[in-house]
SEFIZA-3560 file (N, C-alpha, C; in Angstrom, 3 decimals):
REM SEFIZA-3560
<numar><xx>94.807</xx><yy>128.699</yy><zz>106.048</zz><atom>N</atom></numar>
<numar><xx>95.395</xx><yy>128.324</yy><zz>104.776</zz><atom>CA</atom></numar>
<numar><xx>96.686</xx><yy>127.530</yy><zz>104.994</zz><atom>C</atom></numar>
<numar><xx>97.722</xx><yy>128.208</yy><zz>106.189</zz><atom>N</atom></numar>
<numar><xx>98.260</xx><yy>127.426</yy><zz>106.264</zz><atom>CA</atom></numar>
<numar><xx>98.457</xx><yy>125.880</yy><zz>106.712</zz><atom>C</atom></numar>
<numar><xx>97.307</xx><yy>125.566</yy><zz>107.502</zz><atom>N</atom></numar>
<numar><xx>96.925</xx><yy>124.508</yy><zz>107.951</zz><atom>CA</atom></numar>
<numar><xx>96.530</xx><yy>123.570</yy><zz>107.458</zz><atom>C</atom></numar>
<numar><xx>95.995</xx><yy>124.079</yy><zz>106.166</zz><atom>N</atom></numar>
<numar><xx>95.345</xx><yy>122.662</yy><zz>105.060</zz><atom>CA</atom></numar>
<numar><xx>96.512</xx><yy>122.534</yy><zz>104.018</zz><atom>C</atom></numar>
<numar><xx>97.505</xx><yy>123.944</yy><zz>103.883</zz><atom>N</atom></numar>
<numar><xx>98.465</xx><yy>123.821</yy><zz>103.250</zz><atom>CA</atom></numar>
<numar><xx>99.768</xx><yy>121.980</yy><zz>103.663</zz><atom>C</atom></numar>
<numar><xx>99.876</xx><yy>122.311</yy><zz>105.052</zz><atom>N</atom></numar>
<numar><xx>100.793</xx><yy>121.588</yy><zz>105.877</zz><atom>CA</atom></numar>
<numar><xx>100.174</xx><yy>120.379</yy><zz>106.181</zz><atom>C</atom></numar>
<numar><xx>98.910</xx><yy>120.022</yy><zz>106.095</zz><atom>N</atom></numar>
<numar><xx>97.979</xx><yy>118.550</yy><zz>105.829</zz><atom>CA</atom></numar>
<numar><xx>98.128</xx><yy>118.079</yy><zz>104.847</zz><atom>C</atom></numar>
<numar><xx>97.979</xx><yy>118.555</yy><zz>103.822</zz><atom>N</atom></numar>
<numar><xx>97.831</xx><yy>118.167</yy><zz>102.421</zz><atom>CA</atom></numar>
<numar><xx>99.193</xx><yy>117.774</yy><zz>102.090</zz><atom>C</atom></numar>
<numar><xx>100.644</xx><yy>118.544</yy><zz>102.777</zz><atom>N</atom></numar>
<numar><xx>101.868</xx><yy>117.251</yy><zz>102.334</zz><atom>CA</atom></numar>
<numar><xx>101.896</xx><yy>116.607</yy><zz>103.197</zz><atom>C</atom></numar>
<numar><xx>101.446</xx><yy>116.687</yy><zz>104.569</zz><atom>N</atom></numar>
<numar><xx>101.728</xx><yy>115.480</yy><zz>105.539</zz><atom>CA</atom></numar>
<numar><xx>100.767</xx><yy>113.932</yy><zz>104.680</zz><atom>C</atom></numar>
<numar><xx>99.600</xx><yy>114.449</yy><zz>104.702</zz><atom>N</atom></numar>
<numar><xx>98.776</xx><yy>113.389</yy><zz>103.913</zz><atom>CA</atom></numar>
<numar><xx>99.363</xx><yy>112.973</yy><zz>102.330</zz><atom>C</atom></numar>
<numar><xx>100.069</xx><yy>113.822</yy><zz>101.895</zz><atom>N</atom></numar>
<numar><xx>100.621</xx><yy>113.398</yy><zz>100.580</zz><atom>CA</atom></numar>
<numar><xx>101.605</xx><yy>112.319</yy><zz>100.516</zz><atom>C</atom></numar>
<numar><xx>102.766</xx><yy>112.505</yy><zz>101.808</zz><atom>N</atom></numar>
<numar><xx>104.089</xx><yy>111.964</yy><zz>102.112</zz><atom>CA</atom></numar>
<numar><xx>103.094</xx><yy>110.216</yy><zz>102.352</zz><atom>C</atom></numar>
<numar><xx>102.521</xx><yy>110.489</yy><zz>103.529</zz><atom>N</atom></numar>
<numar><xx>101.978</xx><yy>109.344</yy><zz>104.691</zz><atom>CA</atom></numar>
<numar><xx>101.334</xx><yy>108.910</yy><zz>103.259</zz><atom>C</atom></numar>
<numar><xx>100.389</xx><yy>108.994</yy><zz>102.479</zz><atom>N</atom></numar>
<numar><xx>99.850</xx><yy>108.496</yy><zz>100.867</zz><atom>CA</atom></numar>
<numar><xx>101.040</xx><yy>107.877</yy><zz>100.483</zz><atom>C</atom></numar>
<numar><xx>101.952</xx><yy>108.485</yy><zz>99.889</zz><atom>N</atom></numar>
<numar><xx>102.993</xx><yy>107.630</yy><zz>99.488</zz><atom>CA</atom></numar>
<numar><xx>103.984</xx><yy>106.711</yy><zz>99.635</zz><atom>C</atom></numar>
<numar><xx>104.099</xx><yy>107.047</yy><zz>101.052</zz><atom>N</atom></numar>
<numar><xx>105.031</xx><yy>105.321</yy><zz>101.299</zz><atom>CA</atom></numar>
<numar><xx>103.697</xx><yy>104.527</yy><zz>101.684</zz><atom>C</atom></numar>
<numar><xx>102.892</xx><yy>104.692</yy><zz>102.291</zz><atom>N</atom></numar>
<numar><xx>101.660</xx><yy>103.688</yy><zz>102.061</zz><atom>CA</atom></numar>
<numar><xx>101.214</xx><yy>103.048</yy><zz>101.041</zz><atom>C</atom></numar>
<numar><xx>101.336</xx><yy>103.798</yy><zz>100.150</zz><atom>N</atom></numar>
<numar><xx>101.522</xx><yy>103.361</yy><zz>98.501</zz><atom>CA</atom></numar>
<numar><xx>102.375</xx><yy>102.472</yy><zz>97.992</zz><atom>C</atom></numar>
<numar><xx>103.612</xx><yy>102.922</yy><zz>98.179</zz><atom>N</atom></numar>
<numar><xx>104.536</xx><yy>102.106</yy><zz>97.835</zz><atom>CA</atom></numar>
<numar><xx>104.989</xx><yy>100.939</yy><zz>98.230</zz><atom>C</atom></numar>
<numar><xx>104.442</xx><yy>100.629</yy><zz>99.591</zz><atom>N</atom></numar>
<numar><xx>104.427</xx><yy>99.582</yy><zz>99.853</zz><atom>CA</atom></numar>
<numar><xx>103.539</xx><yy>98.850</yy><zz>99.827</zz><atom>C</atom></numar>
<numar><xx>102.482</xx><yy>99.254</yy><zz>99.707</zz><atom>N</atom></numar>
<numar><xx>101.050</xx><yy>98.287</yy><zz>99.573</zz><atom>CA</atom></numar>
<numar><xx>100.778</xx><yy>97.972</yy><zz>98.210</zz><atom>C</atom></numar>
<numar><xx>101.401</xx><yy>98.999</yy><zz>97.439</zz><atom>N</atom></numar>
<numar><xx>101.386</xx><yy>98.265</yy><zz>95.789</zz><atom>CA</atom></numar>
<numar><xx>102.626</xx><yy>97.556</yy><zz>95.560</zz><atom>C</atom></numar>
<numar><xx>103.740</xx><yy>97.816</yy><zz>96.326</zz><atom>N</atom></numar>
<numar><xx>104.680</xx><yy>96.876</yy><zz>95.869</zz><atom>CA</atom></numar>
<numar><xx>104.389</xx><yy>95.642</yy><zz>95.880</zz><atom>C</atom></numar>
<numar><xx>103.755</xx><yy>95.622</yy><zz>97.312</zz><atom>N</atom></numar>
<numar><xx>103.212</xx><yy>93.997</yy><zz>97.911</zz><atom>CA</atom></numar>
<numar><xx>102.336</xx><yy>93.387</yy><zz>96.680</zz><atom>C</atom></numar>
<numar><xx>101.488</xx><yy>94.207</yy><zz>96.747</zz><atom>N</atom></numar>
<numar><xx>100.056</xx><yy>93.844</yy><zz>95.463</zz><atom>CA</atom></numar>
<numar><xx>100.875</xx><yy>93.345</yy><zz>93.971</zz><atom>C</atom></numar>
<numar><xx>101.786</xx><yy>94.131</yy><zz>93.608</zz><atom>N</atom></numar>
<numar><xx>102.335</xx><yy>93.746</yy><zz>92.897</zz><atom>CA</atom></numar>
<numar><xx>102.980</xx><yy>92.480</yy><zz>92.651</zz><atom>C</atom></numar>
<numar><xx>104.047</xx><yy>92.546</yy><zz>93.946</zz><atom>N</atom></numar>
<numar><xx>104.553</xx><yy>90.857</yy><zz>93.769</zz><atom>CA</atom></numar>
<numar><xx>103.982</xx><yy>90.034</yy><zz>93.665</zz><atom>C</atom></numar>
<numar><xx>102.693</xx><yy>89.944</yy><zz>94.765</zz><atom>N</atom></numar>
<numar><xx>101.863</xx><yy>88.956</yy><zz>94.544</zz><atom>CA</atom></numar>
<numar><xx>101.345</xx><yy>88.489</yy><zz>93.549</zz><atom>C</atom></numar>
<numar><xx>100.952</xx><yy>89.734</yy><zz>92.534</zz><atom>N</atom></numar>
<numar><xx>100.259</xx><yy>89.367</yy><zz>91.326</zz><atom>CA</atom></numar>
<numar><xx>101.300</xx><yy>88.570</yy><zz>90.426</zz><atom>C</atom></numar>
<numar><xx>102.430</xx><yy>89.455</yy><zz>90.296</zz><atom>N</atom></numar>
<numar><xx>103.354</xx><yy>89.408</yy><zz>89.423</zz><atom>CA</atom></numar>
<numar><xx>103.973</xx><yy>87.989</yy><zz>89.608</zz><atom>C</atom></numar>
<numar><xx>104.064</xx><yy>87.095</yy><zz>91.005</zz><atom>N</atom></numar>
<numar><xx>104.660</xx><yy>86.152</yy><zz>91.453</zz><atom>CA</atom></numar>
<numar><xx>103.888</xx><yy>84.831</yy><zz>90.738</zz><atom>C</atom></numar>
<numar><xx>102.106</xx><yy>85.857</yy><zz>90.922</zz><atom>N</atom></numar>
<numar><xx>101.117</xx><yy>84.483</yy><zz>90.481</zz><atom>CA</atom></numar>
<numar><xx>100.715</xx><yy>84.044</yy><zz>89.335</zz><atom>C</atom></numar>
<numar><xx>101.500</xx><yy>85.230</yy><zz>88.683</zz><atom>N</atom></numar>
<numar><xx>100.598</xx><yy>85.232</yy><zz>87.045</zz><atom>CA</atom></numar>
<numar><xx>101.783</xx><yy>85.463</yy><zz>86.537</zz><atom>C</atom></numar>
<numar><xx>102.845</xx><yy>86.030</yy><zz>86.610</zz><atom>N</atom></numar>
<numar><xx>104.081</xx><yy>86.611</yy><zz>85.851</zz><atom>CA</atom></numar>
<numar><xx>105.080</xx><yy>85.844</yy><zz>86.120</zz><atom>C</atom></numar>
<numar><xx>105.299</xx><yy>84.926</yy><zz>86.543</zz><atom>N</atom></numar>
<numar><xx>106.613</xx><yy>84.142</yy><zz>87.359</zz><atom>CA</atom></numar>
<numar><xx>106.951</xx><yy>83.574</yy><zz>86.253</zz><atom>C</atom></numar>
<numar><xx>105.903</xx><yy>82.784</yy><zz>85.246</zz><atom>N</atom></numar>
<numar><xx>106.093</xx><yy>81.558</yy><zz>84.487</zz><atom>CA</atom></numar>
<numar><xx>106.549</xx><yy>82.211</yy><zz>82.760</zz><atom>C</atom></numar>
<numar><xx>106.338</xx><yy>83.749</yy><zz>82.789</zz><atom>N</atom></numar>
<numar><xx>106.806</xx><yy>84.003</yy><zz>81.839</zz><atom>CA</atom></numar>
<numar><xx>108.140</xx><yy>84.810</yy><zz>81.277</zz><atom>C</atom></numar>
<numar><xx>108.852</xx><yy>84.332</yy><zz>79.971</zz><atom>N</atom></numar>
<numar><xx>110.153</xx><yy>84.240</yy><zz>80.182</zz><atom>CA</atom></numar>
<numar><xx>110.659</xx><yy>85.687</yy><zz>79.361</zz><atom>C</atom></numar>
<numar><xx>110.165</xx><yy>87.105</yy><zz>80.385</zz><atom>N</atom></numar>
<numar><xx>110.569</xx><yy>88.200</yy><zz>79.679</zz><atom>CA</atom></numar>
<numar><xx>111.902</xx><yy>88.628</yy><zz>80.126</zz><atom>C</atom></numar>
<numar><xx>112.604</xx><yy>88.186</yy><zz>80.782</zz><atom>N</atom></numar>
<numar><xx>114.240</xx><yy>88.879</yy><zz>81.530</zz><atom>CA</atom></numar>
<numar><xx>114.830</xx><yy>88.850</yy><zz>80.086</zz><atom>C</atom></numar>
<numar><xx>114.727</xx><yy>88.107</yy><zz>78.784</zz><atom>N</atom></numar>
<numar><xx>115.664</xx><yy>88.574</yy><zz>77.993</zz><atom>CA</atom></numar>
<numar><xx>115.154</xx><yy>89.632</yy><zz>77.140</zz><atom>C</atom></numar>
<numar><xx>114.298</xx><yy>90.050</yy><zz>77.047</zz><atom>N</atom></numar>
<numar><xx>113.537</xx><yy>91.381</yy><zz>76.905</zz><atom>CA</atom></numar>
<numar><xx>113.811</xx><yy>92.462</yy><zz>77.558</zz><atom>C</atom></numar>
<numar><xx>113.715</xx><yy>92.846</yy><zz>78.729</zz><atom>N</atom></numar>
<numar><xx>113.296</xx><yy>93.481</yy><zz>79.646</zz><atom>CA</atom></numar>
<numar><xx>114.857</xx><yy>93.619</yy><zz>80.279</zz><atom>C</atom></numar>
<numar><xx>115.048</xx><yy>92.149</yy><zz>81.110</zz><atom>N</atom></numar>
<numar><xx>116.114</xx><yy>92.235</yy><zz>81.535</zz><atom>CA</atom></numar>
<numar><xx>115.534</xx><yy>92.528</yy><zz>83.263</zz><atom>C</atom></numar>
<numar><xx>114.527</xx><yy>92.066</yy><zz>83.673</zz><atom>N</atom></numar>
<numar><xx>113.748</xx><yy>91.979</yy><zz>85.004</zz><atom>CA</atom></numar>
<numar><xx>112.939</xx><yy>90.516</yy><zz>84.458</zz><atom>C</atom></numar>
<numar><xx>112.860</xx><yy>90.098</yy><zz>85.734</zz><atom>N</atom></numar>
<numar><xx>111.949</xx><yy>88.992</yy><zz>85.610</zz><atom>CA</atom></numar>
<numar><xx>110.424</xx><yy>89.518</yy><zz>85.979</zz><atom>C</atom></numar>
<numar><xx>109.717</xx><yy>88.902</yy><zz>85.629</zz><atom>N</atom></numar>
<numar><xx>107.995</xx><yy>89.293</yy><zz>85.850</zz><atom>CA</atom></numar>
<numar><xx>107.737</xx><yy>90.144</yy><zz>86.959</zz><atom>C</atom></numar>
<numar><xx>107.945</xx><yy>88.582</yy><zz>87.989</zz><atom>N</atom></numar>
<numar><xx>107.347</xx><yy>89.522</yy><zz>89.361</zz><atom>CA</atom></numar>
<numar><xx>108.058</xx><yy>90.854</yy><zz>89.725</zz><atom>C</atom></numar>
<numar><xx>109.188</xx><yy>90.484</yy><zz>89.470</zz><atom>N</atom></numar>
<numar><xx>110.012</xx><yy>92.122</yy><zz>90.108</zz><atom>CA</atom></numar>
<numar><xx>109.878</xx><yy>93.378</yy><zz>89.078</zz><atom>C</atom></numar>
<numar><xx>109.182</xx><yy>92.728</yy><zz>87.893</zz><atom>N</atom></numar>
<numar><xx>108.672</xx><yy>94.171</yy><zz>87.409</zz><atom>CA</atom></numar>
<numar><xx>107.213</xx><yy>94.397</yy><zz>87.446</zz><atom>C</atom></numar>
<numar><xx>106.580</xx><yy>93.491</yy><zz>88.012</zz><atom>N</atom></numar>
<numar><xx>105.148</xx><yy>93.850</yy><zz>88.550</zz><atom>CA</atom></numar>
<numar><xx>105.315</xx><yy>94.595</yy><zz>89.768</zz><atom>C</atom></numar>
<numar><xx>106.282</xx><yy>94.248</yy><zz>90.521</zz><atom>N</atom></numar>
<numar><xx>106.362</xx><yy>94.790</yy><zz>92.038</zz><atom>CA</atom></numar>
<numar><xx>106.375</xx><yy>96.136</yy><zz>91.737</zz><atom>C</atom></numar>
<numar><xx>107.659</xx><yy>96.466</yy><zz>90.538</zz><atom>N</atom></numar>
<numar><xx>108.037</xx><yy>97.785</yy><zz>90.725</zz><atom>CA</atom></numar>
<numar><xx>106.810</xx><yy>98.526</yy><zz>89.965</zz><atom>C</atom></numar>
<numar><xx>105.928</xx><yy>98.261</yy><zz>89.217</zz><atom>N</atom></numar>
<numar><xx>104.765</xx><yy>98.848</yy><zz>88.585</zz><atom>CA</atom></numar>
<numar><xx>103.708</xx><yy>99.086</yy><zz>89.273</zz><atom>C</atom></numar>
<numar><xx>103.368</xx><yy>97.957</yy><zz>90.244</zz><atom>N</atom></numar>
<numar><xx>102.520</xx><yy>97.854</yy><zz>91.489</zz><atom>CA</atom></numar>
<numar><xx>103.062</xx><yy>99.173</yy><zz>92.263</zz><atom>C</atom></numar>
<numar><xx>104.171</xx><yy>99.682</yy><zz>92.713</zz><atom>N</atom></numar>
<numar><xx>104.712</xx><yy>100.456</yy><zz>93.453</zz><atom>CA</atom></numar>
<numar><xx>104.585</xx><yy>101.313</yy><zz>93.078</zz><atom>C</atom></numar>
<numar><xx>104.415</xx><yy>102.282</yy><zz>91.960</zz><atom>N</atom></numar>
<numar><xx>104.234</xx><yy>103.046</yy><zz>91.203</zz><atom>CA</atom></numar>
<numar><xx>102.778</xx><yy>103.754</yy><zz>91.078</zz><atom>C</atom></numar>
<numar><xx>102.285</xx><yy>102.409</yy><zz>90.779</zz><atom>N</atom></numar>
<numar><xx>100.465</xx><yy>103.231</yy><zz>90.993</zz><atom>CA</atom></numar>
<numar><xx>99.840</xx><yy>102.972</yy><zz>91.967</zz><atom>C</atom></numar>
<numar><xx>100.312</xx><yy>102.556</yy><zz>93.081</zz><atom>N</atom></numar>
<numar><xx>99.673</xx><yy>102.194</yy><zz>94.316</zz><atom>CA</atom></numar>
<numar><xx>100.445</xx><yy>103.106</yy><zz>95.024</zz><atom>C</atom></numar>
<numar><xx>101.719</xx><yy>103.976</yy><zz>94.383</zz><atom>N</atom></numar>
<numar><xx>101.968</xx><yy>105.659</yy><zz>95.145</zz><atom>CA</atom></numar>
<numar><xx>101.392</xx><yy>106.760</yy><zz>94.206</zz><atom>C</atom></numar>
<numar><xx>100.766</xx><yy>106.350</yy><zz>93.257</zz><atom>N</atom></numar>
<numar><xx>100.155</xx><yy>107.650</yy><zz>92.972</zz><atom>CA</atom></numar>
<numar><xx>98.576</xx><yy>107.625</yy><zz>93.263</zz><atom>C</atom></numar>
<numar><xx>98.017</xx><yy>106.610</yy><zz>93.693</zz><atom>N</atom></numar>
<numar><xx>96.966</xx><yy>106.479</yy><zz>93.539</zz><atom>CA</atom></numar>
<numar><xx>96.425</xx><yy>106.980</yy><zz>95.271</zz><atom>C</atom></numar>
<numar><xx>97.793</xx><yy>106.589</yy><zz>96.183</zz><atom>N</atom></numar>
<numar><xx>97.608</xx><yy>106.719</yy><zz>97.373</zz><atom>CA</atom></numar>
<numar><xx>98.062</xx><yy>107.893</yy><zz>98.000</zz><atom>C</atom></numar>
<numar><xx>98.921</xx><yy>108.918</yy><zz>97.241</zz><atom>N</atom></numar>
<numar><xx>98.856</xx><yy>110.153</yy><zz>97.472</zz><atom>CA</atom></numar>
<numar><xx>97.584</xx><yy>110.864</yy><zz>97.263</zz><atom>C</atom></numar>
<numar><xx>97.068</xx><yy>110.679</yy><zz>95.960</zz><atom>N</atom></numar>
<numar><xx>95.706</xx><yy>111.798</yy><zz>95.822</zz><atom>CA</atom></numar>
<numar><xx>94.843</xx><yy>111.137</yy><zz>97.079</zz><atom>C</atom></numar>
<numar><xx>94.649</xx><yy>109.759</yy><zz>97.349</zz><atom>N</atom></numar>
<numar><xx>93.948</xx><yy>109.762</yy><zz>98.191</zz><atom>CA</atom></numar>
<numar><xx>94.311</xx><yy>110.164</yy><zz>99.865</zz><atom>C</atom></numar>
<numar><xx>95.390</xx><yy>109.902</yy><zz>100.232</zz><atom>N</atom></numar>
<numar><xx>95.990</xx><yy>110.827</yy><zz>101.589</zz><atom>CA</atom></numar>
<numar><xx>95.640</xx><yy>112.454</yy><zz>101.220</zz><atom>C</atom></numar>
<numar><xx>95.801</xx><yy>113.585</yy><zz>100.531</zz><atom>N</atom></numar>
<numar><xx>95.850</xx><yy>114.673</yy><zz>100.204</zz><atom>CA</atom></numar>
<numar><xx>94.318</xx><yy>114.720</yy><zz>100.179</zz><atom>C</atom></numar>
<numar><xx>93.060</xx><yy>113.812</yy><zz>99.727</zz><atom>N</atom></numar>
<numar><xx>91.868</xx><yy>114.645</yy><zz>99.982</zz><atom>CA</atom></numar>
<numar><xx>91.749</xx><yy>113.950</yy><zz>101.377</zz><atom>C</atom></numar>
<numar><xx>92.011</xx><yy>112.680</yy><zz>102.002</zz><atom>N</atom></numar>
<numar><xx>91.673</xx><yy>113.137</yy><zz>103.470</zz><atom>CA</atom></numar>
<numar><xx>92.296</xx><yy>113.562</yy><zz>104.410</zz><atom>C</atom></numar>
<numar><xx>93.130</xx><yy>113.652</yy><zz>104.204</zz><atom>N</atom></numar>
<numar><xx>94.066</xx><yy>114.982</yy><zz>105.151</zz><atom>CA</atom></numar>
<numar><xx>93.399</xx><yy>116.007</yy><zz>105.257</zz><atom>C</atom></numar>
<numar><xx>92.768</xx><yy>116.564</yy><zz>103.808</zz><atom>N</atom></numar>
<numar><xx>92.009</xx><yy>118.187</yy><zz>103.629</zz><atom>CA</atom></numar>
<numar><xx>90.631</xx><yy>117.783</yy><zz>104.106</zz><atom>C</atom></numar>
<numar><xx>90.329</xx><yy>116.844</yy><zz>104.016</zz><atom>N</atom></numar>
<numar><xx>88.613</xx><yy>116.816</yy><zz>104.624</zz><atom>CA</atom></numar>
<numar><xx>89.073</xx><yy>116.564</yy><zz>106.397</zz><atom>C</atom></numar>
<numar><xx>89.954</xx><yy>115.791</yy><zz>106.684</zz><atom>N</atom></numar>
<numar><xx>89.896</xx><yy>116.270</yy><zz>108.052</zz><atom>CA</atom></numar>
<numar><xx>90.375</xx><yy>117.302</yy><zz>109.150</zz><atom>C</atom></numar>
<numar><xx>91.390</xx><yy>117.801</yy><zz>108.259</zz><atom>N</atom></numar>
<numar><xx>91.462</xx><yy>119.657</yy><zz>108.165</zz><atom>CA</atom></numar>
<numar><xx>90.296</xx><yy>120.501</yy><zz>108.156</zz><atom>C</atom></numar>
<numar><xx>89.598</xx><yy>120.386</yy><zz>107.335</zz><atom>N</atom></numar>
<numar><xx>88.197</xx><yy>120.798</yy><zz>107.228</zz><atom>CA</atom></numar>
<numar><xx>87.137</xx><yy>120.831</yy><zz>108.671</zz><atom>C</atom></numar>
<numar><xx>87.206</xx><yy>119.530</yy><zz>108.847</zz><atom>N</atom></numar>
<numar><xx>86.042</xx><yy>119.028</yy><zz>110.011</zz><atom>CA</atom></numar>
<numar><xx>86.913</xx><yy>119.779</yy><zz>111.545</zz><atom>C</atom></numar>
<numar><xx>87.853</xx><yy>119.457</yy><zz>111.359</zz><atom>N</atom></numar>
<numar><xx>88.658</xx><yy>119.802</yy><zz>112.671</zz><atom>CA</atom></numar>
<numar><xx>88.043</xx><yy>121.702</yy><zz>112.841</zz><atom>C</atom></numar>
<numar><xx>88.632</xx><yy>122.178</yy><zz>111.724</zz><atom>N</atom></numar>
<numar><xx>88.534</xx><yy>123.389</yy><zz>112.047</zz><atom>CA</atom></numar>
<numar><xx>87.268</xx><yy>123.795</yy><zz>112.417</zz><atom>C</atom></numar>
<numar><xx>86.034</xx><yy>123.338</yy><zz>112.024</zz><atom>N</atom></numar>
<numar><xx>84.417</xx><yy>123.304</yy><zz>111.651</zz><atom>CA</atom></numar>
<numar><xx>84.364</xx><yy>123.313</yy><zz>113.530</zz><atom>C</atom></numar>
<numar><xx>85.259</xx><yy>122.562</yy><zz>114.063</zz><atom>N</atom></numar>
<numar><xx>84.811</xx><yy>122.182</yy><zz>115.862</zz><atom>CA</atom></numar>
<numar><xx>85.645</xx><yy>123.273</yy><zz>116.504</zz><atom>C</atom></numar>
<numar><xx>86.780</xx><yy>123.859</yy><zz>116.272</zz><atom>N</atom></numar>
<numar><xx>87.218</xx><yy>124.526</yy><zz>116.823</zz><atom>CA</atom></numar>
<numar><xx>86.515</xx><yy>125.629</yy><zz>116.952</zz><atom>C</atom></numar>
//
């Protein structure tokens, strides 16, 4: 128990800056390609891309925690299955 306990945040942590940076990226990009040309900073008070980045960053760490946390636990799983 404790073992899938101590996977499941290692895989949670390692999910989330993986996340955060791979959606930040995803983000800018999008935000750079499609959001650049529009004029929300006096709205908002962020320009496009840098608030795509930071939105990109956001669900590309939540999306990449649940997914670190089930394979952390499935290879918790298999490991123990050989021992």
């Amino acid at each position: 128990m404790k073992r899938k306990l101590l996977s499941g945040i290692i895989g949670g942590f390692i999910g989330l800056v993986i996340g955060v940076i791979g959606g930040g990226f995803v983000g800018l990009v999008v935000g750079g390609t499609f959001l650049g040309s529009l004029d929300i900073y006096k709205y908002t008070g962020f320009e496009g891309y840098e608030l795509a980045a930071y939105v990109g960053a956001v669900i590309g760490a939540l999306l990449a925690i649940i997914l670190g946390v089930k394979l952390a636990l499935r290879i918790a799983s298999q490991t123990k299955k050989k021992i």
